[in-house]
Every structure is written in C-alpha cells, then in structure tokens.
C-alpha positions in Angstrom: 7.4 10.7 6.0 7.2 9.9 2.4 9.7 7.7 0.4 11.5 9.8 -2.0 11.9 9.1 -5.7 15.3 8.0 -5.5 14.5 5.1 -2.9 10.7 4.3 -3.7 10.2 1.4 -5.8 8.7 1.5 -9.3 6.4 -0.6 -10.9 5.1 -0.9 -14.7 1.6 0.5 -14.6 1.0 -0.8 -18.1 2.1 -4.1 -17.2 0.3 -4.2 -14.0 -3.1 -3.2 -16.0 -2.3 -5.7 -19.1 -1.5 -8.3 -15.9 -5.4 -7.8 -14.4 -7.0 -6.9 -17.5 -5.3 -9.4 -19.7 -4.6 -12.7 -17.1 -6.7 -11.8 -14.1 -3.8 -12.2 -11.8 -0.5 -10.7 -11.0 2.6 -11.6 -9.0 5.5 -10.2 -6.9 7.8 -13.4 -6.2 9.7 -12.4 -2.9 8.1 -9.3 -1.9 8.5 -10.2 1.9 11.4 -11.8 3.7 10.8 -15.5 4.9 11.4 -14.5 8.2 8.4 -12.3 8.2 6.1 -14.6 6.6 6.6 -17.4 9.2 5.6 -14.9 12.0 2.7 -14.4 9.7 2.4 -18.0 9.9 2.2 -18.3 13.6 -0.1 -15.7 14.0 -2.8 -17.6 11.2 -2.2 -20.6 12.9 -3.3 -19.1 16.2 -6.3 -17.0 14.7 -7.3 -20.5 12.9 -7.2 -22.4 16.2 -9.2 -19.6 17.8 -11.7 -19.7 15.3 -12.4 -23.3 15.2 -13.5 -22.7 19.1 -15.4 -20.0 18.3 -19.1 -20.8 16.9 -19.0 -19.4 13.4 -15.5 -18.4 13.3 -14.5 -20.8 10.9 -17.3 -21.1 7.8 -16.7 -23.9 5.5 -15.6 -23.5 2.2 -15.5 -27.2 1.4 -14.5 -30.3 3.3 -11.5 -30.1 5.3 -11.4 -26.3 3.9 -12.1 -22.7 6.4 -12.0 -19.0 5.9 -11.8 -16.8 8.6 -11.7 -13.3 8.6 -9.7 -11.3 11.2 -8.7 -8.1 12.7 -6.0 -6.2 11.1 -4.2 -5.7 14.4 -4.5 -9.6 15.2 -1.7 -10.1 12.8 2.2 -8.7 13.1 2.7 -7.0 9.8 -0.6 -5.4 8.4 0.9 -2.3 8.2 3.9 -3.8 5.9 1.2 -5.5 4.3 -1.1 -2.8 3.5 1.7 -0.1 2.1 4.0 -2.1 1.1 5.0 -0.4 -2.4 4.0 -3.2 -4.6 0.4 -3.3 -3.2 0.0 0.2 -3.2 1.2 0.5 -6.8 -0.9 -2.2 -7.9 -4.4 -0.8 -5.9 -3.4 2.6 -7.4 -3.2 1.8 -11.3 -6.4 -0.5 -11.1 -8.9 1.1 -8.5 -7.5 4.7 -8.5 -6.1 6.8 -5.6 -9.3 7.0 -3.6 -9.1 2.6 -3.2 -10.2 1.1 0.0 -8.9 -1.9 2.0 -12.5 -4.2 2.7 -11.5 -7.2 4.3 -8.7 -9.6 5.6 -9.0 -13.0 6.5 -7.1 -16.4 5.2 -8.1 -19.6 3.9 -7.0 -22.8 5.1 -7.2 -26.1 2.9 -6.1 -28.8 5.1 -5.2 -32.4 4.3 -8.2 -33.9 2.5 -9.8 -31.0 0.7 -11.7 -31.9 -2.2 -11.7 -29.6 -5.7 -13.8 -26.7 -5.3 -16.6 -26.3 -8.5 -15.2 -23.5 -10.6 -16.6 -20.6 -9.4 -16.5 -16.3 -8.3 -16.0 -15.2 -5.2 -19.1 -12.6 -6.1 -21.0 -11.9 -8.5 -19.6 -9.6 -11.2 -20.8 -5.8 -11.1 -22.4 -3.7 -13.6 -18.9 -1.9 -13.9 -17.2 -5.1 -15.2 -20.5 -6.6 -16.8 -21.5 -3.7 -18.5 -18.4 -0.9 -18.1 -15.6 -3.7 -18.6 -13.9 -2.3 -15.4 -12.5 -4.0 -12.5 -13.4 -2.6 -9.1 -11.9 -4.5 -6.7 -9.1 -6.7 -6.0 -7.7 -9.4 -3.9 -4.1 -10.0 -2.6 -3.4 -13.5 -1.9 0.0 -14.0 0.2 0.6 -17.9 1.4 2.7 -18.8 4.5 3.8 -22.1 3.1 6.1 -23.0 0.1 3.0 -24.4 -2.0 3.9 -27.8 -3.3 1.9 -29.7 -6.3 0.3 -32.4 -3.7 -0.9 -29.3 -1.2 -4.1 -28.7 -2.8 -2.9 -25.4 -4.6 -4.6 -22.8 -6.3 -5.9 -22.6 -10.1 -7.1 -19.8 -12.2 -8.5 -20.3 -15.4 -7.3 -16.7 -16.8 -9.2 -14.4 -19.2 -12.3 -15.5 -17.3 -13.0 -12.1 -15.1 -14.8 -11.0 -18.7 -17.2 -14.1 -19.2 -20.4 -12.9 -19.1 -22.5 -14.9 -15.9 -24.7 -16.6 -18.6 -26.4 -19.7 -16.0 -24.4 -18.7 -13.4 -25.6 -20.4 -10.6 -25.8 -17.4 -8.0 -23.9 -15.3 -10.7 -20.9 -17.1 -8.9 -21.2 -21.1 -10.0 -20.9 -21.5 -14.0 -22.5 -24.3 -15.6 -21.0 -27.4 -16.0 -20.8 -27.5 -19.3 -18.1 -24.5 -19.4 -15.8 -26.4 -17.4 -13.8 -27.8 -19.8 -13.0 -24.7 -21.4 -11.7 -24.0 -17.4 -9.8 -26.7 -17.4 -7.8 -26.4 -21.0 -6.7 -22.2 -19.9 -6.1 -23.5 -15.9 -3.1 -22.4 -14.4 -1.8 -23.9 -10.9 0.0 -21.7 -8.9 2.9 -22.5 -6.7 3.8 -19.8 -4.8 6.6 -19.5 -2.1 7.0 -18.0 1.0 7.4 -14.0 0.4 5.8 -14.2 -2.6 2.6 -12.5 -3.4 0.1 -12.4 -6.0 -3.0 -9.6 -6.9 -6.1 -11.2 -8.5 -9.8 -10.1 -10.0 -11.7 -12.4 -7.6 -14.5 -12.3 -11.0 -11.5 -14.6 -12.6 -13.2 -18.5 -12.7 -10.7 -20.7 -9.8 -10.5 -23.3 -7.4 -9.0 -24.7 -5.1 -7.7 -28.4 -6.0 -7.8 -31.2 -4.0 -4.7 -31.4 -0.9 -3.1 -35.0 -0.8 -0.4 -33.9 1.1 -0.3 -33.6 5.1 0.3 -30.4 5.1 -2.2 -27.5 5.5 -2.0 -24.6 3.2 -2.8 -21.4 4.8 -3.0 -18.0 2.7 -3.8 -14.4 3.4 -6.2 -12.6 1.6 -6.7 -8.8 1.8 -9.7 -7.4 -0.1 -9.6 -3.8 -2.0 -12.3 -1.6 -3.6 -12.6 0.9 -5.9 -15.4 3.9 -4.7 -17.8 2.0 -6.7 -17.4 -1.0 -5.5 -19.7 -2.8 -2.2 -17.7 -5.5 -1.1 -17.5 -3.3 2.6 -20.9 -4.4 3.0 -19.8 -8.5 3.2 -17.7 -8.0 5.9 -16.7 -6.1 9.2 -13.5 -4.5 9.1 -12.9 -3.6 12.9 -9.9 -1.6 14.6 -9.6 -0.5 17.9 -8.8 3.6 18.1 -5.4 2.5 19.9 -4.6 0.6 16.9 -6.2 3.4 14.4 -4.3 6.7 15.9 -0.8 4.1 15.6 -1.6 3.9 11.5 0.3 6.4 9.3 -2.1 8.7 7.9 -1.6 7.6 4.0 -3.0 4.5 5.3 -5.7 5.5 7.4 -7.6 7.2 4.2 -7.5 3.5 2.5 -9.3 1.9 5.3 -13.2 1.2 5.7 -13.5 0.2 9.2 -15.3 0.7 12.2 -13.8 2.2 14.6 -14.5 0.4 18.6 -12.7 0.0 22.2 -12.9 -3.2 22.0 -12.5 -5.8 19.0 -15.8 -8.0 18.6 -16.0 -11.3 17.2 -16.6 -10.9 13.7 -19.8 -12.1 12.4 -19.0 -13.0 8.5 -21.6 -12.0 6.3 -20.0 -13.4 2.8 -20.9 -17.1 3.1 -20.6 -18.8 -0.2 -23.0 -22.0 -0.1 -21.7 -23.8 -3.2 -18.9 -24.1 -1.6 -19.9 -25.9 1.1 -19.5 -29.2 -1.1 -16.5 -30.1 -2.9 -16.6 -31.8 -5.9 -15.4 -35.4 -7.1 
C-alpha cells in the first residue's frame, strides 16, 4: 500500500542534489528512533563476532579496523532501512527511479585504529570523470553516538570532482594533495538515528580511535543502471526472505536469489588500506 501525499514525507530535491553535487555528502539527523538503532547495534555486534571466526569474514581495512559485509536478512530493520522515505528520496533525485541497492555491510574501527591515507572507495567512472555524474551512493548509519576521541569520520568535500591525476589505484591520491585534504576536512559526529548519504568518489578517512570504544557503522551501497559496483560484492537473500519484501522494494534489489545464505566471499578488498598511516 502506498503512502499518500498527505502522510508521505517530502524532501528538497534541489537541496539534496546541491548536497551530493556541491559537498559530497548529505545528512538526516534523527531519521531512526534510538531504540531501533541499538537493536541494529546488537545484531552488528553479533555479525562482527561471527565474522572474526570465520576465515575471511572480516578483511582489514587498517589496524584494529574490519569491514564485513552481510546478508540483508541478518539484520532487524533492512526493510526500514531500505524504504525508509529519506533514502528513497535521496537514491531517487541522484540515481533515478530504476536505482539499485549493491551491498551492505559495516565497518568497525576499534580502539587503536590508525588514520587511514586519504583515499576512494573506487575508482571514479567515466560518468563522473568524463559525464560529471554521480552513479552510485553510499548510506552511512552509525550505532554509536560518535565522540571526537572515537576515531570518527572525515570528508574533505568538493573532492568527488578531482580528477584521479597519480592516483595510486585511481583510489590513493598523492601525497602531495593532502594538505589541500586537510584545510576543506570535515569530522563528522553523528548520533544514534542519524544518517548521512555520501559519493564514496568524495576523498575521506577514517581518523585515528583513542577512545575505548568501538565505532561500528552501516553502510548500504546504491547504483544507478550505469553503474558496476554489483560486481564487488554478493548480495544474497534467501526466497523466504525475497517473497516477504514489498514489491517497490524488490525492483531496487540486485541479489541472488538461494535456499540457503552462503558465507559471503568479499570481492572489494582495498589494499592501501591495509596500513594505516602515522
């Protein structure tokens, strides 16, 4: 059953695109009750603990640092997740109607992760390098209130449009762009409920985590048709699971469809992470 007009949330499409065009990174500050982010919260912790048994279900991105990806059904909430009105508004105005949901997973940097180098999660496509258009997205959603000693997240905006000139991997800039990273950087301190929309071609990092305290965050990765992200990873639902979905969600989904979940194998390793810097 669709929401009607009356009740159905509205967003500012020209501030969303200004937001991802402009910045390279959006927020919604309390988009999800506490209470449902600290069941997200359990269920991350007992994926991460999982994962750490599991050979290669936990790849390194850094000391002390993991990302694991998961099965959307392994976590209470995807569906919230996934159509919440904010997410759907956003995916809509940036990737068009036909967007598809690539990936979830979370990162974890625990107490003692080091700066991350200033990097991409990919390299950028033809579309942005060439047609100046974003193509995919990702959500970010943390299950902690994010503190300035937890290691928190920073964006040096504008940068989704920097041509990969010595890009190391097209992801890894040259050091000698750095400080121009440093001067726009932006640390974000998001609470619990609160979620942000990001160009994953925007330059970040994740800073170093003197706390004792881990920092776990969500991530939920969207395409445009044009985009290939799909073929990094293995988006898996059972059918049981698949015939439960509401059908406006069903046509966002690249999945496979199985009996059983498999362990997933992760294909988007990211080697420069693998150090973290001074």
């Amino acid at each position: 059953m669709e929401i009607n007009s009356i009740t159905r949330p509205t967003y500012d499409i020209a501030q969303i695109m200004s937001g991802l065009y402009g910045d390279g990174i959006i927020a919604l500050k309390g988009a999800f009750s506490r209470e449902w982010v600290q069941q997200l919260g359990e269920d991350i912790a007992r994926l991460y603990a999982e994962a750490l048994q599991r050979p290669g279900g936990a790849l390194g991105r850094g000391p002390k640092r993991h990302y694991v990806e998961i099965h959307p059904e392994s976590i209470r909430g995807f569906v919230e997740l996934a159509t919440h009105p904010w997410v759907t508004a956003v995916c809509e105005a940036v990737l068009g109607p036909e967007y598809k949901i690539v990936e979830i997973g979370f990162d974890v940097p625990n107490p003692g992760a080091m700066n991350q180098p200033w990097h991409r999660d990919f390299p950028a496509p033809d579309d942005t390098i060439t047609g100046r258009r974003l193509n995919s997205l990702a959500f970010n959603l943390t299950t902690v209130d994010v503190s300035e000693d937890m290691g928190p997240f920073e964006i040096a905006p504008g940068t989704q449009w920097d041509l990969p000139i010595a890009f190391e991997h097209g992801m890894f800039p040259p050091k000698a762009n750095s400080p121009r990273y440093e001067q726009r950087a932006q640390r974000k301190l998001p609470q619990m409920g609160d979620i942000s929309a990001r160009s994953a071609l925007t330059i970040h990092r994740g800073t170093a985590n003197q706390s004792n305290k881990s920092r776990p965050a969500l991530v939920l990765g969207v395409d445009a048709p044009t985009a290939n992200n799909a073929e990094r990873h293995d988006l898996q639902l059972t059918r049981a699971f698949y015939e439960t979905l509401p059908d406006s969600l069903k046509r966002h989904l690249t999945c496979r469809l199985v009996d059983t979940l498999e362990p997933i194998v992760q294909g988007h390793t990211i080697e420069g992470l693998m150090m973290g810097e001074a």
